[in-house]
C-alpha positions in Angstrom: -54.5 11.8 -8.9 -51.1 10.2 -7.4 -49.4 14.0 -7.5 -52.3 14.9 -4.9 -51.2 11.4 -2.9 -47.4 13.1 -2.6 -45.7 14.1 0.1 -43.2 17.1 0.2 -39.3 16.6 -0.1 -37.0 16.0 2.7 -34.9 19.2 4.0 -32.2 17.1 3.4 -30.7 14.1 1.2 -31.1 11.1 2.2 -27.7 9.0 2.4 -26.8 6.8 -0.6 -25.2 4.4 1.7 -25.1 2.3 5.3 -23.3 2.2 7.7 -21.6 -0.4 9.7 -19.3 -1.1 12.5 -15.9 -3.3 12.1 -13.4 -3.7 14.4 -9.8 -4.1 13.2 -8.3 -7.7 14.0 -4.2 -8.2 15.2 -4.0 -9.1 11.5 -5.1 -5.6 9.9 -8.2 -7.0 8.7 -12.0 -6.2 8.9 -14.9 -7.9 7.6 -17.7 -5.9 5.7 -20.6 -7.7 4.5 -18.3 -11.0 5.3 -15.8 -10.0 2.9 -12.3 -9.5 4.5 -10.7 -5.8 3.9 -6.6 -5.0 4.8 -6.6 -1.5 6.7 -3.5 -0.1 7.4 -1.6 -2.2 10.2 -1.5 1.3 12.6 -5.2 1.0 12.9 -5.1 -2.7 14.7 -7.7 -2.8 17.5 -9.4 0.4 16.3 -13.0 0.2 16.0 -14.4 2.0 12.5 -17.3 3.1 11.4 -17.9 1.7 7.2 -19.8 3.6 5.0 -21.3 0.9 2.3 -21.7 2.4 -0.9 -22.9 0.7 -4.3 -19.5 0.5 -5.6 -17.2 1.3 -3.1 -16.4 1.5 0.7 -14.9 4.0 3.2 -13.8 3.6 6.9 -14.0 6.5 9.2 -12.1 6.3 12.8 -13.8 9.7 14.2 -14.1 12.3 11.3 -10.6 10.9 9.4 -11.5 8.7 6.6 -9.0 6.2 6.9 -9.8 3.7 3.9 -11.0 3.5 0.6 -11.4 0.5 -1.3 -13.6 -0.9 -4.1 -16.8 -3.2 -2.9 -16.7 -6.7 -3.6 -19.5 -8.6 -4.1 -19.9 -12.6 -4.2 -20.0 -14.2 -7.3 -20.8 -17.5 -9.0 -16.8 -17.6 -10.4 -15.6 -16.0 -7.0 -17.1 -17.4 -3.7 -14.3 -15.9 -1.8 -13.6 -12.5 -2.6 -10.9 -10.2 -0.5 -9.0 -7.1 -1.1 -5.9 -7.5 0.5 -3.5 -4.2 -0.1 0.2 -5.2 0.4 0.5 -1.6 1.5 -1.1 -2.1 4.7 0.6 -5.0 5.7 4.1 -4.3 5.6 5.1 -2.6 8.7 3.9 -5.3 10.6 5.6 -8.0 8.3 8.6 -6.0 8.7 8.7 -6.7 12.1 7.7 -10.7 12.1 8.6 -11.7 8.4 7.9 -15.3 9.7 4.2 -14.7 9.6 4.5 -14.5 5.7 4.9 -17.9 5.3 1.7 -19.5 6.9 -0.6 -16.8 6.5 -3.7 -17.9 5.1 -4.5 -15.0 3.2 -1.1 -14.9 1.5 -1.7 -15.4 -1.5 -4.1 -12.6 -2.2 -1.4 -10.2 -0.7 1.0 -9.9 -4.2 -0.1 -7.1 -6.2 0.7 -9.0 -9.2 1.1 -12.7 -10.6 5.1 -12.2 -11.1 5.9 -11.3 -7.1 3.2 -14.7 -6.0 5.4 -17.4 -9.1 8.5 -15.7 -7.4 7.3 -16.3 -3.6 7.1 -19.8 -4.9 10.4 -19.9 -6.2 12.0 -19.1 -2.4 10.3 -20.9 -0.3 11.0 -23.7 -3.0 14.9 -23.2 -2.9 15.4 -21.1 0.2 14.8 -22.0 4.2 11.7 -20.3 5.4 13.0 -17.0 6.8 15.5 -16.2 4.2 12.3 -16.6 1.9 10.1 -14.4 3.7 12.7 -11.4 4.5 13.7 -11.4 0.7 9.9 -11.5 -0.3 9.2 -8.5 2.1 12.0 -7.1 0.7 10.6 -7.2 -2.8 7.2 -5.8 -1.7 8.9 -3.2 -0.3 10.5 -1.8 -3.5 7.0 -2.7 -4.8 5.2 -0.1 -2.7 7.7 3.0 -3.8 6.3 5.1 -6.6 5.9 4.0 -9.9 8.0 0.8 -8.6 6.0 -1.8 -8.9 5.2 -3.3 -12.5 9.1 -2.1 -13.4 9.9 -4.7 -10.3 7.3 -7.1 -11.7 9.1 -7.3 -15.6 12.3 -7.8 -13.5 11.3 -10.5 -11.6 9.5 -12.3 -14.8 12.8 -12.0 -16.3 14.5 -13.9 -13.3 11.6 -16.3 -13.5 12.7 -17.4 -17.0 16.3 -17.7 -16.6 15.7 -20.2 -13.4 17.1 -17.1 -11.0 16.2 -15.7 -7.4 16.2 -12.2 -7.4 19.3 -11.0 -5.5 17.6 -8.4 -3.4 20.8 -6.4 -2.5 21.2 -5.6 -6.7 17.5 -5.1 -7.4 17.3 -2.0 -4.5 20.1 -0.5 -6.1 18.5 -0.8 -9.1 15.3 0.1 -8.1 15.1 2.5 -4.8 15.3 5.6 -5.2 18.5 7.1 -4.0 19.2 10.0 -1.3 20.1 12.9 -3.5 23.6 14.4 -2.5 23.2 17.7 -2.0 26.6 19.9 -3.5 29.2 21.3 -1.0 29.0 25.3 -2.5 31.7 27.5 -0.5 30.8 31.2 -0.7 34.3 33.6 -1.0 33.0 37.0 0.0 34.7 39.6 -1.0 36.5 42.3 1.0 34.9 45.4 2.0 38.0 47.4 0.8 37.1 46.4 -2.5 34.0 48.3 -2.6 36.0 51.3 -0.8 38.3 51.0 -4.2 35.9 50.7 -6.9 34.1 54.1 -5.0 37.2 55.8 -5.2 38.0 55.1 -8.9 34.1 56.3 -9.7 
């Protein structure tokens, strides 16, 4: 009875998501759903199209897919939920390391608990800009490869002596460094040698 009731299948599948429009703010952000997203900084005024999938989102600007990132949902133990990638942000802190220290969505940029106790610890002890360059700093070592939780044990160690991290030390330490490439000087020989070894055969 209900197989008589069907109709036939699309020619094509149907999309598994939605899509919305966001437009990037000055501070790298867009909002999906009402949940705030870091893009990277270059995209700042760019309009994007977000593709809303179950468990995950992607931004498009034209045909380039731009962004990735996991969906967040509301919950009863998080109200405010926001994935904030450090990544994104640093060019433009780079350039106005003051706007660290009042940003209200600070907090959520660390990429671990170690980097946020020792933000706390400079702006403690240090004047506001010296704070913010050396934390910028410190997320940029964070962001090189395979940097980050190395940096993070680091800066837990400091954290239990009482120390600030001495940024100068910790990027020699850390950074990679420009491989020296070897001075090789190349003797050739003379052509009358080849005219000798001829003669001899």
């Amino acid at each position: 009875m209900e197989r008589a009731c069907l109709q036939s299948l699309p020619s094509r599948r149907t999309s598994d998501y939605e899509e919305v429009d966001a437009r990037v703010t000055k501070f790298a952000l867009i909002a999906v759903k009402c949940i705030p997203y870091s893009v990277p900084s270059r995209l700042v005024g760019q309009r994007l199209k977000i593709r809303v999938y179950e468990d995950h989102i992607e931004g498009y600007l034209g045909e380039h897919r731009v962004l990735e990132a996991p969906r967040l949902r509301r919950t009863s133990a998080d109200h405010h939920p926001r994935h904030i990638d450090f990544r994104h942000l640093l060019p433009a802190l780079k350039r106005k390391p003051g706007a660290l220290v009042r940003w209200r969505l600070r907090d959520a940029l660390f990429p671990r608990s170690e980097y946020a106790q020792t933000w706390q610890q400079l702006i403690t002890r240090l004047p506001e800009g010296n704070a913010a360059r050396v934390m910028i700093g410190l997320l940029e070592m964070a962001a090189a490869d395979g940097c980050e939780v190395r940096l993070a044990h680091e800066l837990a160690n400091l954290l239990e002596r009482n120390e600030l991290p001495d940024l100068q030390q910790l990027q020699d330490r850390f950074c990679p460094r420009v491989a020296q490439m070897p001075t090789v000087s190349v003797r050739l020989p003379s052509l009358a040698t080849y005219d000798a070894l001829m003669e001899a055969a």
